[in-house]
N, C-alpha and C positions, 0 to 999 in steps of 0.2 A: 504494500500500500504506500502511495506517494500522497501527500496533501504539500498544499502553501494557503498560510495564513498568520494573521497576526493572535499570538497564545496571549489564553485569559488563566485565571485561577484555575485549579483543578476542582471538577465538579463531583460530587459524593451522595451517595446512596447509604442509609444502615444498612446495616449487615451483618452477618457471620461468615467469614470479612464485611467490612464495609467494600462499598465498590464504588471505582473510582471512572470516571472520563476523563480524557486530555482535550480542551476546545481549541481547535485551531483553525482560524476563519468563521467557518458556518459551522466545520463536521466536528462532532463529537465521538476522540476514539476512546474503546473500552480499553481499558488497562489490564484488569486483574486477568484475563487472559490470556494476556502477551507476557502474563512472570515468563522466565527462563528465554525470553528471545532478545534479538540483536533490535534494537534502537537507535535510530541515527537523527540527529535533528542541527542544522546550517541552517547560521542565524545569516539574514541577507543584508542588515546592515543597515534597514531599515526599521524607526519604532513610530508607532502610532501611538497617541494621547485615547484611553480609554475611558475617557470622557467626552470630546470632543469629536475626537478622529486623528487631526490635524498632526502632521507629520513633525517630529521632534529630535534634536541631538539628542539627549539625553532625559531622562525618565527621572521622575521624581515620585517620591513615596509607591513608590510599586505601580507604573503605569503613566502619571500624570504629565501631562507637559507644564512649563512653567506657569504660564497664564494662570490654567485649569489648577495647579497646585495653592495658586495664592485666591481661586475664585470660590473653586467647586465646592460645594457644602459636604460632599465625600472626600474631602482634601483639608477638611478645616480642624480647629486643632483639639474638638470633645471628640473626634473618632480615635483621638489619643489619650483624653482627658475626658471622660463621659461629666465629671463633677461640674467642668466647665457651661453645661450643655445648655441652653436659652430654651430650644424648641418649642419646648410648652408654654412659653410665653409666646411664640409668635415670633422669636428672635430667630437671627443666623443669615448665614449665608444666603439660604435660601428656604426662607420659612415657609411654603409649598411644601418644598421636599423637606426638610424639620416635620413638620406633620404630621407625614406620612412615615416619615422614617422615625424619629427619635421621642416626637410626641403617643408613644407608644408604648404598651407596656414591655416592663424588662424583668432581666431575673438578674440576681448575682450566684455566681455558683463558687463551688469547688472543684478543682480537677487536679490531677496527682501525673506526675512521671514519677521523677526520682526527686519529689518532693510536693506539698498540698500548695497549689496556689488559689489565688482568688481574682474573678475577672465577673466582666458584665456581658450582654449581651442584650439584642432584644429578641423576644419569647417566641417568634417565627422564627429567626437564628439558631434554636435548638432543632438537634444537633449541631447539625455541622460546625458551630462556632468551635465546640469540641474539639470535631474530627480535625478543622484544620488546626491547632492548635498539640494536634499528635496524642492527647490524655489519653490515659489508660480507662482511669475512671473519673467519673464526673458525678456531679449532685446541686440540685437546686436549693441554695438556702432561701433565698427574697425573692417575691415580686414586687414590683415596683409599675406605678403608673404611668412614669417618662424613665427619662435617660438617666437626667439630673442625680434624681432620686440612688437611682442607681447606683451612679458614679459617688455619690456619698457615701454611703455604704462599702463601697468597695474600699474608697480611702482609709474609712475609719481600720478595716480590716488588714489594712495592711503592717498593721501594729503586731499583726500575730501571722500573716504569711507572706512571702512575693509575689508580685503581681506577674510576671514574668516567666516562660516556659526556658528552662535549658535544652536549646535545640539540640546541641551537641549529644547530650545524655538523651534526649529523647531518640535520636536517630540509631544508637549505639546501643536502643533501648535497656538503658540502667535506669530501671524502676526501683520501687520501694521491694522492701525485700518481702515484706506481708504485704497483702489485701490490705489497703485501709478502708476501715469503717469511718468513711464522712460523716454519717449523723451523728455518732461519737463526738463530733468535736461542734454541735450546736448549742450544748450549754457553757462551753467554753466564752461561744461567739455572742450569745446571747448576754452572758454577765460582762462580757469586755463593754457591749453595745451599749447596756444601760448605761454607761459613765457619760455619754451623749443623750442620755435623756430618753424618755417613749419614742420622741417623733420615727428612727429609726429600727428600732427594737419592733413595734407593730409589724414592720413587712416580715420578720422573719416566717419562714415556712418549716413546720415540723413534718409533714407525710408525704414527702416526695423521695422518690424512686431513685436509688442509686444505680448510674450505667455504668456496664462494661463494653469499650471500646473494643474491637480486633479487627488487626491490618492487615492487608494483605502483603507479608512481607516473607518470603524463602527464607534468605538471609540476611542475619545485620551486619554493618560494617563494624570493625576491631576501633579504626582511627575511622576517622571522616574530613574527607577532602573536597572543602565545597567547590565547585564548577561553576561559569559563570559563562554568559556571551558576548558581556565585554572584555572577557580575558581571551578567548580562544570563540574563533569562528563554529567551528565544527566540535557537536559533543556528543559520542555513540559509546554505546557499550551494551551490553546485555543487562535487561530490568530485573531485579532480585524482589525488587517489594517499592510499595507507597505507603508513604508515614504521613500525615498530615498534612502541608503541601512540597513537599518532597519526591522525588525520584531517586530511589536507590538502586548505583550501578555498581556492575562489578567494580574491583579493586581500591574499594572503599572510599568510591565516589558518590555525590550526592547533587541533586540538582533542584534549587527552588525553583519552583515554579511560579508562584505568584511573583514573586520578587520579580522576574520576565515579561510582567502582563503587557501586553501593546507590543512585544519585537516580535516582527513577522521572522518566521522562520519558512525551510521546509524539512517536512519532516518524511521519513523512510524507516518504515516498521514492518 
């Protein structure tokens, strides 16, 4: 199979594996299939702004062109900062898209590799905020009814975890060495919360489901050598597995994929 197009994020299905697509142009190819085969994909040297379209030197926060990085309300800086986030007032970039996007409910969770972090999300983003994100396991503490909300929550919490996934340990998959029990650690979360008062303590959630995550991966790499398109035109090897938005290749190669969004490639599978 030959395509050309310009690659977006890697698309995901649950599962047992999760299943994964690569978009590239219009087509959408299946992965978890192609474990054990050769992969070839030459980047043409061209990047498109996956916001706009508009052709660009260089790519800013995974996709954007400059303009669109200082415009787009998917480029602004609560998609880093949720605590920051206006929306439900009507504020942002582009309170239309605030709205729809961030005036929405959320959840804050827990998710674990080779340590408990804490993150937000909003509550259509479950899963996959997960999947891309590589957790093994996940658990919903909070809803929330905006972003805002949210992203409070998550701050205050950061008193007791990192917000932050170690991609490295995630790819090389060094997990916890037990199962952790996430609901274990909500009276923890809960007595840390009241020092902030009810306003935040309210959202917590007691009867939500803890997931278990499994990827489609043969093998994991020892070390991890990340690859890139602005390092090296051409990058092939044989697919061993997909982690979150990663391509794991032989000889302890790894490839983001989002981090890519907008270079057109072509690709040979």
């Amino acid at each position: 199979m030959q395509l050309n197009g310009n690659l977006r994020k890697l698309k995901s299905e649950p599962g047992a594996p999760i299943r994964y697509q690569l978009p590239v142009g219009p087509e959408l190819v299946d992965l978890n299939e192609r474990l054990g085969q050769t992969i070839s994909m030459r980047f043409t040297g061209s990047i498109h702004c996956i916001a706009c379209g508009r052709k660009t030197k260089k790519s800013f926060q995974q996709g954007f062109c400059f303009p669109c990085f200082q415009k787009s309300p998917e480029a602004s800086e609560c998609i880093i900062r949720p605590e920051l986030c206006e929306g439900h007032r009507g504020q942002g970039r582009d309170p239309d898209w605030e709205k729809a996007n961030h005036a929405q409910a959320h959840v804050v969770y827990l998710a674990s590799v080779d340590a408990i972090k804490v993150g937000v999300t909003r509550s259509s983003q479950v899963p996959t905020r997960w999947i891309d994100q590589g957790a093994e396991f996940a658990l919903i503490i909070a809803r929330t009814p905006h972003r805002q909300l949210a992203g409070q929550i998550e701050v205050a919490l950061k008193g007791l975890y990192k917000d932050k996934t170690n991609w490295q340990s995630m790819l090389k998959n060094k997990v916890l060495p037990d199962q952790p029990n996430l609901k274990a650690e909500l009276p923890a979360i809960k007595a840390y919360l009241s020092q902030y008062g009810p306003d935040l303590v309210q959202y917590i959630k007691d009867r939500q489901k803890q997931h278990h995550l499994i990827y489609p991966v043969d093998n994991y790499p020892l070390k991890v050598k990340s690859l890139g398109f602005d390092k090296q035109e051409l990058i092939e090897g044989t697919l061993l597995g997909i982690r979150g938005q990663y391509l794991l290749l032989d000889q302890d190669r790894v490839l983001n994929i989002r981090k890519h969004a907008g270079y057109e490639i072509e690709l040979t599978i």
